[in-house]
C-alpha positions in Angstrom: 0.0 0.0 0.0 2.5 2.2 1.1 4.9 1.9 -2.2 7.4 5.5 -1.7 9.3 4.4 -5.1 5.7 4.7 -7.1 4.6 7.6 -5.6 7.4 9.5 -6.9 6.4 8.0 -10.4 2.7 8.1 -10.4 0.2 7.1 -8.3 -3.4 7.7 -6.9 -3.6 7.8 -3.1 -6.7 7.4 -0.6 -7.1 9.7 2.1 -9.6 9.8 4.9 -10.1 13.6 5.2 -10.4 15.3 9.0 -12.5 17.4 9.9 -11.9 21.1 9.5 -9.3 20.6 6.9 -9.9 21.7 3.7 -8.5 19.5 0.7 -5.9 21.9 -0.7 -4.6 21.4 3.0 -3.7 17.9 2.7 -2.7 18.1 -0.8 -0.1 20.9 0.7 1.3 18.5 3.2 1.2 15.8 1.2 3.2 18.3 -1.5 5.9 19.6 1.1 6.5 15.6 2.4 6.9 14.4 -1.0 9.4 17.3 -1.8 11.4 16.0 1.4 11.5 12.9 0.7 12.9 13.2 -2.4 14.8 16.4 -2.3 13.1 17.7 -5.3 12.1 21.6 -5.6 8.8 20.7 -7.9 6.5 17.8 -7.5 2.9 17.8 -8.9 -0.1 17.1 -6.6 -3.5 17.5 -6.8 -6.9 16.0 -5.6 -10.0 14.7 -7.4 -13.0 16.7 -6.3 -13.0 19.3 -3.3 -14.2 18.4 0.2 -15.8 21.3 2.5 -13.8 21.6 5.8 -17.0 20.6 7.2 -17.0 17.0 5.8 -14.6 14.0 6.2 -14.0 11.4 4.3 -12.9 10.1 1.0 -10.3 12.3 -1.1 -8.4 11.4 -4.1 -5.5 12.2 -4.2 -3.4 12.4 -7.6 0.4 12.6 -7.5 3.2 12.7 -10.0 2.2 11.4 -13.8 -0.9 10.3 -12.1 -2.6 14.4 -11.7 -3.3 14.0 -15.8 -5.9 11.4 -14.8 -7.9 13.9 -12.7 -10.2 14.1 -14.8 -11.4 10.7 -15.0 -12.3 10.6 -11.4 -13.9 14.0 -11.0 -16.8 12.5 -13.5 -17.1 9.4 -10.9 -20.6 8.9 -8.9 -20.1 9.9 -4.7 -21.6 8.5 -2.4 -22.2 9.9 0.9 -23.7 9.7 4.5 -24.7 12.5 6.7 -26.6 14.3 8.9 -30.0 16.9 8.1 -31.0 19.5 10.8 -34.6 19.7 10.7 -36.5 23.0 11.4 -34.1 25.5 10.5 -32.1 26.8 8.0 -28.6 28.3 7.6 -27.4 30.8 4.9 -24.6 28.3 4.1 -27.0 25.5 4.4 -24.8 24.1 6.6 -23.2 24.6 10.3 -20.4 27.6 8.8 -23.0 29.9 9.6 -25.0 30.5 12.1 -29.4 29.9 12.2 -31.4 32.5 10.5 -34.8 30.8 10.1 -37.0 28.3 12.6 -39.6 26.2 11.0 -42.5 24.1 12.1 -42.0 19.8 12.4 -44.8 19.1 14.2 -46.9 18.0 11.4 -43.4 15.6 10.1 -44.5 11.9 10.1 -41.8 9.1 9.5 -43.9 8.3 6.2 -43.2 11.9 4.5 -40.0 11.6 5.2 -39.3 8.5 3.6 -41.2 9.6 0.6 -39.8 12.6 0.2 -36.3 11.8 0.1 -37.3 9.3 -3.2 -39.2 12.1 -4.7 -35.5 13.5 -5.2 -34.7 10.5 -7.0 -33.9 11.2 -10.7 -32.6 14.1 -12.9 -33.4 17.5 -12.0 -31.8 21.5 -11.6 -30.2 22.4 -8.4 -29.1 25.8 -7.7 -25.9 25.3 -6.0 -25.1 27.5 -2.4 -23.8 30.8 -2.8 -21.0 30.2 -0.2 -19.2 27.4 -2.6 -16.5 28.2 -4.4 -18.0 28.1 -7.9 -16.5 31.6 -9.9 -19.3 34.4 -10.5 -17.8 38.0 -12.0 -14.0 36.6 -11.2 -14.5 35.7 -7.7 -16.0 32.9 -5.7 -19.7 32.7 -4.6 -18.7 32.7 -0.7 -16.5 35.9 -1.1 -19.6 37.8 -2.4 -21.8 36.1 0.0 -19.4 37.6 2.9 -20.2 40.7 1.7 -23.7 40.4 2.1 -23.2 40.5 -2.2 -26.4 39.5 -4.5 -25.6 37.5 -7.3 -27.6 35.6 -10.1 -27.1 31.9 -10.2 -27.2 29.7 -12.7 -28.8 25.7 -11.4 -27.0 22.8 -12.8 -28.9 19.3 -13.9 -27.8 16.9 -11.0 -28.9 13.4 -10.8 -29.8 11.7 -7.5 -29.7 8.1 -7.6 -29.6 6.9 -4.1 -31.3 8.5 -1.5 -31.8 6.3 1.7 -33.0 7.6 5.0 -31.2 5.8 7.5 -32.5 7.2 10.7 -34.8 9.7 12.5 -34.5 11.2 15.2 -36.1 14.9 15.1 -34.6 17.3 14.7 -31.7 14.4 13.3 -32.3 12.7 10.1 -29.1 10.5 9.3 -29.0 9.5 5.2 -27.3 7.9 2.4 -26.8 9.5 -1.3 -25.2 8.5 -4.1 -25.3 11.2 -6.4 -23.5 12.3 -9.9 -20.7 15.1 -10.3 -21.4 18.1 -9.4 -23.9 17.7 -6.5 -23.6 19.9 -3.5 -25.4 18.0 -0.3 -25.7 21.3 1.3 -27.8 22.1 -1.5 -29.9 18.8 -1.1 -30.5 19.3 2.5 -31.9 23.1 1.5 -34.5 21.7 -0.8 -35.2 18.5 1.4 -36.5 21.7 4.2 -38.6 22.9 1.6 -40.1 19.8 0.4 -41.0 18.7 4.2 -43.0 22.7 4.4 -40.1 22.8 6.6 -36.4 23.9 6.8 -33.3 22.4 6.7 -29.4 22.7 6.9 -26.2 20.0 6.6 -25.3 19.0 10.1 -22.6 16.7 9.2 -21.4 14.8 6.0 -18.8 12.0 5.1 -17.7 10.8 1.7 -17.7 7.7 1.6 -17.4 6.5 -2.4 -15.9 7.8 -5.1 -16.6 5.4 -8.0 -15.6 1.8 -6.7 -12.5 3.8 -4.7 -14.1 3.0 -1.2 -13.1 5.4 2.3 -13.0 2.0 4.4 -9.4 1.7 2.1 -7.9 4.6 2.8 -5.8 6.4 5.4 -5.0 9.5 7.1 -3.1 12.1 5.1 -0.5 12.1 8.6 -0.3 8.3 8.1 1.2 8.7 4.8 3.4 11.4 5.6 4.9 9.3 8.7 5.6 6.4 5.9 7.2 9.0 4.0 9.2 10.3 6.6 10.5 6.4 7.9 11.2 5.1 4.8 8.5 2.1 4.9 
């Protein structure tokens, strides 16, 4: 697994993304180990689709020869499992920012739920958050959302093809998506608020798929650096 010879060559790593780190942290590290190791003053690295600091899991991570394949895994189905807030919504549409709506659950039944979430099921046009990093006028939606900065957005067609509710547990609904490229969750919980004549925000979310790459195969970021760093 842990083959230091190949990874100066070419190769695709799994990494199990922390928690408050944001991908272009890890592929830094990663980056500035590699460089060590090897004594070399360039060294390409890059990863496969962009985690939020807020989620953990599943990054690929692309180094040497292997950063031309990118884009071959950035068109790969995710699959992920999280956390909705139920009853409120966020303007981040998740926990980066703080509440600024409450909304009624009493009338939520386990049944609506349930069918709800596979009314999502299928094709359809999602209007992505504006505090992502997707480029309006030159800069990123989440610096002209700081600024309290109105801008038109465009939806994209998404396709949700797994959508399992896993557990309730008001205001807590744990779920499972597997979903195509270019998908924002946070997005999904937004419009799963509104389709309950409710709210909702992203309370916590793991990557746990990224085609047939699986999270239960991959390791810490720090884990590779130590084999890096002892010669293993």
């Amino acid at each position: 697994m842990y083959d230091i010879e190949n990874l100066r060559k070419g190769q695709v790593i799994l990494v199990d993304k922390p928690l408050d780190w944001t991908s272009f942290d890890i592929v830094n590290k990663l980056r500035y180990a590699i460089l060590k190791k090897f004594n070399l003053k360039k060294f390409k690295v890059g990863h496969a689709g962009t985690l939020d600091p807020l989620a953990t899991g599943l990054l690929l991570v692309c180094v040497g020869k292997a950063t031309k394949t990118i884009y071959q895994f950035q068109n790969l189905d995710k699959e992920y499992t999280g956390r909705f807030y139920i009853g409120a919504t966020t303007p981040s549409y998740d926990r980066e920012t703080s509440v600024d709506q409450h909304f009624e659950t009493s009338h939520l039944s386990h049944e609506m739920i349930y069918k709800t979430a596979q009314s999502f099921i299928g094709r359809q046009n999602q209007m992505p958050p504006m505090f992502s990093a997707i480029k309006k006028n030159g800069k990123k939606l989440y610096e002209h959302a700081r600024k309290g900065e109105s801008v038109d957005i465009a939806p994209r067609v998404v396709e949700i093809k797994e959508f399992e509710i896993t557990a309730i547990d008001l205001p807590i609904i744990d779920f499972r998506v597997r979903v195509s490229k270019g998908t924002y969750i946070r997005s999904l919980a937004h419009d799963f608020g509104k389709a309950l004549n409710s709210g909702a925000y992203l309370w916590e979310l793991r990557r746990t798929k990224i085609g047939n790459f699986d999270v239960k195969n991959a390791v810490s970021h720090q884990t590779w650096i130590n084999h890096l760093n002892h010669d293993i």
